[in-house]
C-alpha positions in Angstrom: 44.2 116.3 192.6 47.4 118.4 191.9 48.0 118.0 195.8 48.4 114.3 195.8 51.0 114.5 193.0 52.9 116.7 194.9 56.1 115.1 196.3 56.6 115.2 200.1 60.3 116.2 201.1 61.8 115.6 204.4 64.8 117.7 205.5 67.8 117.1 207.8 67.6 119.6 210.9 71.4 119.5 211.0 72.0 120.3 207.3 69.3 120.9 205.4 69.5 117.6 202.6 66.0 116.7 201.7 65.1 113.0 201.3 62.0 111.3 200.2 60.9 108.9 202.8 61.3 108.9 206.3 63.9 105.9 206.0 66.3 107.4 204.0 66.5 111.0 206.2 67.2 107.9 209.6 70.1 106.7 207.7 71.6 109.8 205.9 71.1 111.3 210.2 73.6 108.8 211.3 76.4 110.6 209.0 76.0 113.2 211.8 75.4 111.2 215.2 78.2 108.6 213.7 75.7 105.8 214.8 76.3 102.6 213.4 73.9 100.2 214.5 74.7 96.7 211.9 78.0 95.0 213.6 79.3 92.1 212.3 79.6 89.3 214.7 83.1 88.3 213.2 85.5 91.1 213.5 83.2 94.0 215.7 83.3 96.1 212.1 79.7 98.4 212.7 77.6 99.5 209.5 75.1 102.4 209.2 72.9 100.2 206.8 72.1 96.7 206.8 73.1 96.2 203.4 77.2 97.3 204.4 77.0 94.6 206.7 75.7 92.1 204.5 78.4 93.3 202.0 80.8 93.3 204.6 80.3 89.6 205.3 81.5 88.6 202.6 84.8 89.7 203.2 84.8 86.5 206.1 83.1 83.8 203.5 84.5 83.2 200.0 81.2 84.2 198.4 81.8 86.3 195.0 78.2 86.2 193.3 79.6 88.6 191.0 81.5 87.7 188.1 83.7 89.1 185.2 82.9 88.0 182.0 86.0 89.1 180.3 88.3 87.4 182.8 86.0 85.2 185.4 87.0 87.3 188.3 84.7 87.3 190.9 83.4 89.9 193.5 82.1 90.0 196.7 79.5 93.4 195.6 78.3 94.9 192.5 79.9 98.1 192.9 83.0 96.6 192.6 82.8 94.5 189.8 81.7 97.6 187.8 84.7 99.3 189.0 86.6 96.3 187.9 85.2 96.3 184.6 86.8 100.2 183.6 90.1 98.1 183.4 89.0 96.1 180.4 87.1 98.9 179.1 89.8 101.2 179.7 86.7 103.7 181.1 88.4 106.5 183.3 85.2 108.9 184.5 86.8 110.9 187.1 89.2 113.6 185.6 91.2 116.0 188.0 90.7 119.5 187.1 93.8 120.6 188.1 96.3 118.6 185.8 93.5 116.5 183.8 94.5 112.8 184.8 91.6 110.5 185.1 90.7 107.5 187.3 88.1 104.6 187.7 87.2 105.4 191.0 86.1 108.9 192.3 87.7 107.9 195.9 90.8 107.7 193.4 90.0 110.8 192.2 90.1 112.5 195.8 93.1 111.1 196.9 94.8 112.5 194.4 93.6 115.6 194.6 95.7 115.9 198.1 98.6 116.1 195.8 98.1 119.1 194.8 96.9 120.8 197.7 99.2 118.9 200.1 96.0 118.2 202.4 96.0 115.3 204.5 92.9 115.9 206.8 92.4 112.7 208.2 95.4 112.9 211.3 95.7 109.7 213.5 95.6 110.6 217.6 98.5 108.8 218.6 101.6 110.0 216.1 100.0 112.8 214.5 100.3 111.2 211.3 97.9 112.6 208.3 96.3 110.7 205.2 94.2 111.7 202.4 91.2 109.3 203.1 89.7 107.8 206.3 89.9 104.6 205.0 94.0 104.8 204.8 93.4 106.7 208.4 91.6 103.4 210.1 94.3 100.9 208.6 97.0 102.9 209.9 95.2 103.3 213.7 95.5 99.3 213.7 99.3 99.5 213.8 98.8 101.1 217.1 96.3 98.7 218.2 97.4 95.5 217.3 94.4 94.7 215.5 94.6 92.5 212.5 90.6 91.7 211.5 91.5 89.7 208.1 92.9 86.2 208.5 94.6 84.3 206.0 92.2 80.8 206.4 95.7 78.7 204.8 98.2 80.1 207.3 96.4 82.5 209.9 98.4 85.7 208.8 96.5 88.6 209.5 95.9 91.5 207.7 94.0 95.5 209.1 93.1 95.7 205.3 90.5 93.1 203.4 92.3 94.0 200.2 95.4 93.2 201.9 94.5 89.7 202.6 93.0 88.8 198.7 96.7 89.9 197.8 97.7 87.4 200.6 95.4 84.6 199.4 97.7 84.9 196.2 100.6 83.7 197.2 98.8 80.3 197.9 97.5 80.2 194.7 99.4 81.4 192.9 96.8 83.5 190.8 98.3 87.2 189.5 95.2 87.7 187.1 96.5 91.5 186.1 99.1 90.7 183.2 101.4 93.4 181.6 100.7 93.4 177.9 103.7 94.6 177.2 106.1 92.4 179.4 103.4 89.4 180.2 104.7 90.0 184.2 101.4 89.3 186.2 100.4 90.9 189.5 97.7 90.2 192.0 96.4 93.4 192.3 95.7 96.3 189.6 97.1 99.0 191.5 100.3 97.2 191.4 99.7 96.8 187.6 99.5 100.8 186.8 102.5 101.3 188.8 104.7 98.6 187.1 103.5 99.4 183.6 104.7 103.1 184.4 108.3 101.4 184.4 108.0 101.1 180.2 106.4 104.2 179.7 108.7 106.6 182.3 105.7 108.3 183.8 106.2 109.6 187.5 103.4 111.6 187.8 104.7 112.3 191.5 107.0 115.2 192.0 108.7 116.6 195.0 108.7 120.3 195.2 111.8 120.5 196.6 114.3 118.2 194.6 111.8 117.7 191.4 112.5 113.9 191.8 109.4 112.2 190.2 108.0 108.9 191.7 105.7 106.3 190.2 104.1 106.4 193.6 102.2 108.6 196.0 103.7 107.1 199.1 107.2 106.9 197.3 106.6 110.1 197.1 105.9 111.1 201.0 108.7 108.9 202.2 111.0 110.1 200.3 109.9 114.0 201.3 110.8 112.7 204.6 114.8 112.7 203.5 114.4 116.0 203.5 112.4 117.2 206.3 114.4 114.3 208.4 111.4 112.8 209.6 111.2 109.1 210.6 108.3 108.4 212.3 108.6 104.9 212.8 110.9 103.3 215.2 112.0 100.8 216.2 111.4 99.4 220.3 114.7 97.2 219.8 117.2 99.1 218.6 115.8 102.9 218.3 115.9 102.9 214.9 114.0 105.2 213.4 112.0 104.7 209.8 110.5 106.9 206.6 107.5 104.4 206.5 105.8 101.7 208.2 106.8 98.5 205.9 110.6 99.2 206.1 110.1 99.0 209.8 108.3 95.6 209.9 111.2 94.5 207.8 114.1 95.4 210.1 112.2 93.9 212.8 113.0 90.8 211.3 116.8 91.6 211.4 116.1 91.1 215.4 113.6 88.7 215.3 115.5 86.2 212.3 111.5 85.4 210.9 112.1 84.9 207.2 109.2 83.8 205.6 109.9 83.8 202.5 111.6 80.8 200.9 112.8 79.6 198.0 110.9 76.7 196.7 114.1 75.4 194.3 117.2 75.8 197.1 115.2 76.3 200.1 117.0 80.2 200.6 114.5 82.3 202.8 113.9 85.7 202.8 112.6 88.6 205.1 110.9 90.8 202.3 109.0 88.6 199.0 110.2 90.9 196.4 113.6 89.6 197.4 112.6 86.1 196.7 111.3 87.3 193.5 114.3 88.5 192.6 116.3 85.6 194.2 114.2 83.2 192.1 115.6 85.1 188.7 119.0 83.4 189.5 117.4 80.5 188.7 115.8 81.1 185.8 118.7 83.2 184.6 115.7 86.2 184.0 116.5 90.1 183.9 113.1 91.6 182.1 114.7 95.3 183.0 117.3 96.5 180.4 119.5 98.8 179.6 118.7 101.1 176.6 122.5 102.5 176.5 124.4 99.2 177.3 121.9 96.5 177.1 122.7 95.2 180.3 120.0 93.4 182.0 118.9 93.7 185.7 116.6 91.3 188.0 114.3 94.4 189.3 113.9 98.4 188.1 115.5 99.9 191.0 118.4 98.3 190.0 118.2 99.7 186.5 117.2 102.9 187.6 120.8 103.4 189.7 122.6 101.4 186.7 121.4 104.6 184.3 122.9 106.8 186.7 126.1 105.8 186.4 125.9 106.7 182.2 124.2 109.7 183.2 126.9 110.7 186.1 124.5 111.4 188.4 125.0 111.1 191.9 121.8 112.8 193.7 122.6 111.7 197.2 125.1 114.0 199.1 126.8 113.9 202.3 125.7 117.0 204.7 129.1 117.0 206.8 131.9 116.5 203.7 130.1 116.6 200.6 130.8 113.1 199.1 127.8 112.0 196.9 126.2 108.6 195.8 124.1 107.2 193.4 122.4 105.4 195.9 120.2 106.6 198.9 121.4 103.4 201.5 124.8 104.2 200.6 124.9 107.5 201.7 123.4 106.0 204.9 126.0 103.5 205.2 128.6 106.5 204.6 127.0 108.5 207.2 127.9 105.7 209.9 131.3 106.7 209.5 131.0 110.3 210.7 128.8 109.2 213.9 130.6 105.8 213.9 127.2 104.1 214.2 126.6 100.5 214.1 122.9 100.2 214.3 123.1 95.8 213.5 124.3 94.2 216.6 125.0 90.6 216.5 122.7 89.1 219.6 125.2 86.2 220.2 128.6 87.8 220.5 127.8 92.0 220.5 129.7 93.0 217.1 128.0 95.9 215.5 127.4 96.3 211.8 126.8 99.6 209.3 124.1 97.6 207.5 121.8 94.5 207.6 123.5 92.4 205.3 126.7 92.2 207.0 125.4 91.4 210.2 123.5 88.6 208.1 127.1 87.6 207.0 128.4 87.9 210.0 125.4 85.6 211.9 126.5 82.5 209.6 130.2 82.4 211.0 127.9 81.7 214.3 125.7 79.3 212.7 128.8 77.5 211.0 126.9 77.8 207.2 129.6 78.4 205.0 127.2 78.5 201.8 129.7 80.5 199.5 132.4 78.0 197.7 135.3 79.4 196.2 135.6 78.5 192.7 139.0 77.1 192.2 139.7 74.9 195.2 135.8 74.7 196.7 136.7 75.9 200.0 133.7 77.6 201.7 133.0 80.5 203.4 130.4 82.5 205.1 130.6 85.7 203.1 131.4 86.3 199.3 134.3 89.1 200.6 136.3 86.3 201.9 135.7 83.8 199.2 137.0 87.0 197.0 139.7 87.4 198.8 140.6 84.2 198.7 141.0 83.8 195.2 143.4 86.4 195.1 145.4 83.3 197.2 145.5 81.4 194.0 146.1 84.3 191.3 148.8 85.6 193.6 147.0 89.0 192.6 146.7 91.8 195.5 145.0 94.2 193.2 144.5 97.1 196.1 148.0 99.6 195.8 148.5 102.1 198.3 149.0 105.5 196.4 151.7 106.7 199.0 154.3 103.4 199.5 153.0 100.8 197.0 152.5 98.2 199.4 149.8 96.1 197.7 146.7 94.2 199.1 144.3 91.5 198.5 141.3 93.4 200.5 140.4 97.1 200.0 139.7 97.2 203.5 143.0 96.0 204.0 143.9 98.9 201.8 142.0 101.1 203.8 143.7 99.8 207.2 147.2 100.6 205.5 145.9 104.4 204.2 145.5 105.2 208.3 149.4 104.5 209.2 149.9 107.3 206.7 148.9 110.3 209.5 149.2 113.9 207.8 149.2 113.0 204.2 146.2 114.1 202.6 144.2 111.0 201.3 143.7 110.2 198.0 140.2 108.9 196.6 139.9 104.8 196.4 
């Protein structure tokens, strides 16, 4: 009788696990022959269980069976609502043993564990690139491919990740059910949540060896490793240009392309990026939620305030290679590198003039397109660009506020100025 009791084990040949029924040693064998025999009809996406693919599936349909009762959210599989659920609770089970932070998810936990060791074992085939996880491995092989699997049903955008596309589905909606408690700013996604609510408490829990710079971000933290190893790994098949990360080149694709697809729903401005609307929008409402401590200044985003801090603090962390000049901001020292290799990497398609930076090639485009948006506010005159409606005013005042340090000559235009400065060959420059 004690025989019958006696549980039957059956073992992997390839690594010894031991499962109880036959079934479960045929699935847990396909981790080793990478067989994936479930494929959903939809997008090609193969399973090695049934029950990923009926999971799966529900990425395609707007089924969500399962629902928060603290919020109403709903969810397309169990796992996930339970995961969910830790953010009310404020349940963190997975604590990293090197520095004792803790997170909801144990795939959370793993990625960040690759901070510490610097390990990035998943590399892509066609640019070498590395990642933590597959997962961030397969989204990032579908830039090479073209492949966008998750459509926007509203609009037909496509997406390579599903949770890219419930972000998407925002926008039409509206929805941003993860609130700050401390601000009430809402977000559609909770990941973007625990990075903006590190903004009031001045965690950056991401350092750079090299610089100590701390970011509230893992990948703010690789790109910007990337100023200093040089590396830009994405570039651009227009113009050569070569970019830190992958969204920054999308962007300046539009420089080429003109697609704006942003716009403004009060003045009908569009925009190439949607935090630029965002911020746009605040000019409308007259809203800056970022302030000053020091000053009490307000700002539209936290970049902003983040540089605005710097100039209490005197800091000026970016620094010029070739003649030592430094800046509180990174594009600046880009824009001031230019001059050195004379670079104009912004070339206006209709008449050739290169620019130093996007926005004055943007500037430049509406002289073409005759939109002269900008209105001085003395006589209304308009203009293309807010330099020349500056420098206009200085027409009324009768005020050329830009002296030359050598003759005196005065000018309404530091570039003006700067024109001038040249005529005086072999004097040594003074700083603007």
């Amino acid at each position: 009788m004690m025989g019958h009791n006696k549980e039957k084990r059956y073992e992997c040949d390839v690594c010894g696990k031991a499962c109880q029924i036959p079934s479960q040693l045929e699935i847990h064998r396909r981790v080793h022959t990478g067989e994936k025999p479930y494929g959903c009809s939809t997008c090609g996406k193969s399973f090695t269980r049934l029950s990923g693919l009926r999971e799966h599936r529900r990425v395609h349909s707007s089924e969500r069976p399962f629902t928060c009762s603290d919020c109403g959210k709903g969810f397309k599989a169990s796992k996930h609502l339970k995961v969910h659920r830790r953010l009310h609770t404020g349940e963190r089970p997975y604590a990293c043993s090197d520095c004792g932070k803790s997170f909801a998810q144990s795939q959370s936990l793993l990625v960040h564990q690759c901070t510490h060791t610097a390990e990035h074992p998943y590399a892509c085939c066609d640019c070498g690139k590395a990642f933590t996880c597959s997962a961030y491995l397969l989204s990032h092989q579908r830039t090479h491919s073209g492949e966008w699997p998750y459509t926007c049903t509203r609009c037909g955008k496509g997406f390579t990740q599903p949770q890219s596309l419930l972000k998407h589905q925002c926008t039409h909606t509206g929805e941003r059910p993860y609130t700050c408690i401390q601000c009430d700013k809402g977000f559609t996604c909770s990941s973007n949540l625990l990075v903006h609510q590190r903004t009031h408490t001045g965690e950056r829990p991401y350092i750079c060896t090299q610089c100590g710079k701390g970011f509230t971000k893992s990948s703010s933290l690789l790109e910007h490793q990337r100023t200093h190893t040089g590396e830009r790994p994405c570039t651009c098949d227009q113009c050569g240009k070569g970019f830190t990360h992958s969204s920054s080149l999308w962007k300046h694709q539009r420089t080429h392309t003109g697609e704006r697809p942003y716009t403004c729903a009060q003045c009908g401005k569009n925009f190439t990026r949607s935090g630029n609307l965002l911020e746009h929008q605040r000019t409308h409402t007259g809203e800056h939620p970022y302030t000053c401590t020091q000053c009490g200044k307000g700002f539209t985003r936290p970049s902003r305030l983040l540089s605005h801090q710097r100039v209490h603090a005197g800091e000026h962390p970016y620094t010029c290679a070739q003649c030592g000049k430094s800046f509180i901001h990174s594009r600046s020292l880009l824009e001031h590198q230019h001059t050195h290799t004379g670079e104009h990497p912004y070339t206006c398609a209709r008449c050739g003039k290169g620019f130093t930076r996007p926005s004055r090639l943007l500037s430049h485009q509406r002289v073409h397109a005759g939109d002269l948006s900008i209105p001085s506010p003395v006589c209304g005159e308009r203009f293309a660009m807010a330099s020349n409606a500056l420098t206009h005013q200085h027409m009324h005042t009768s005020g050329q506020p830009y002296d030359c340090p050598y003759c005196g000559e005065a000018f309404d235009s530091s570039r003006g100025l700067r024109q001038h400065r040249r005529t005086h060959a072999g004097e040594q420059l003074l700083p603007l």
